[in-house]
Phi, psi and omega in degrees: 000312184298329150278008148281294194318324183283331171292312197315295205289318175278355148318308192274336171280347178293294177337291162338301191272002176224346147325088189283145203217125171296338208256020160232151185345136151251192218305300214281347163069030170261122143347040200307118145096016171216118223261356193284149181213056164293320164318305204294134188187204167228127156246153152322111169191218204211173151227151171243168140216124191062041191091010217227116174290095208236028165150137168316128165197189159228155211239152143234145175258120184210250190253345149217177189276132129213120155306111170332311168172160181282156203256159172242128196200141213334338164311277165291332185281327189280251221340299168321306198269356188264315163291330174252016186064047227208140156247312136000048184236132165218147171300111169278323177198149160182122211265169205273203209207062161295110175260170192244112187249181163176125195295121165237006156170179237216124134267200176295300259212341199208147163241159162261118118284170180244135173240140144265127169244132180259182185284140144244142172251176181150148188260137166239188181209074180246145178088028180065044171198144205251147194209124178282110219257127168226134161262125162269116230260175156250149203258344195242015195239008188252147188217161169202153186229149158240114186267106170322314183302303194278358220039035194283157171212133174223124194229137189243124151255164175197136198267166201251310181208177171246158144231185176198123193056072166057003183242151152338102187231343147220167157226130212255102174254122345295187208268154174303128168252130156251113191251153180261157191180104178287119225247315153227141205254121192238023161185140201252152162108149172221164186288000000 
């Protein structure tokens, strides 16, 4: 009797464990079939690094992250003007900063995401002369969280290096983390 109850009992857990159920995770640590889309919205924040609070921007969350723009900052900027022998730099153009996301999981309280993060670019203009500044991202290293209760969104990157008219000009071993941090959700629904 007792080895039958005992087959019985690894029976309903093998059973268990091979059910596949949509609202969890599979192999591939991909979502299936779950369509909410409370996150999606436009929010309000800052980006930091090492604590240190170094610009304003806003996100809207829809079928991608798009970020107002990445911040330029104190950092990146001596690394920049120090290659080009220049104190003299202003920002010419810089363009919003669209990443490809996707929720690989879920708590009571929180969603995660894995962001690709792609390079960002943008022109500056120093010495009279216009020269392209690219952050080189991790491609595999950007993440985000949403707290449901507060609406919060905190999305984390980290750039590997800078360049500028395509050459190296630092490389941040380990990589710069920059974080986004949302202050307010000043709208809900997204594209």
């Amino acid at each position: 009797m007792k080895h039958y109850t005992l087959l019985i009992l690894w029976a309903l857990l093998l059973a268990g464990c091979t059910t596949k159920d949509d609202g969890y995770l599979d192999e591939g640590m991909t979502l299936r079939n779950d369509l909410t889309t409370e996150y999606y919205g436009c929010f309000e924040g800052f980006w930091t690094t090492d604590a240190e609070r170094i610009g304003e921007a806003s996100v809207q969350m829809g079928d991608q992250q798009v970020f107002s723009s990445l911040p330029w900052f104190k950092t990146i900027e001596q690394a920049v003007a120090a290659n080009l022998g220049t104190h003299q730099i202003t920002i010419d153009k810089a363009d919003a900063y669209r990443v490809h996301y996707r929720k690989i999981g879920f708590s009571a309280g929180s969603l995660y995401f894995n962001i690709s993060a792609d390079n960002y670019s943008f022109k500056i203009l120093a010495n009279n002369k216009e020269h392209l500044v690219q952050l080189v991202m991790d491609p595999n290293g950007a993440v985000a969280v949403y707290d449901k209760q507060t609406d919060a969104l905190v999305a984390l990157f980290i750039v590997n290096e800078v360049k500028v008219d395509d050459v190296t000009v630092v490389k941040f071993n380990p990589g710069l983390n920059i974080q986004f941090n949302s202050t307010k959700k000043i709208q809900t629904g997204g594209v």
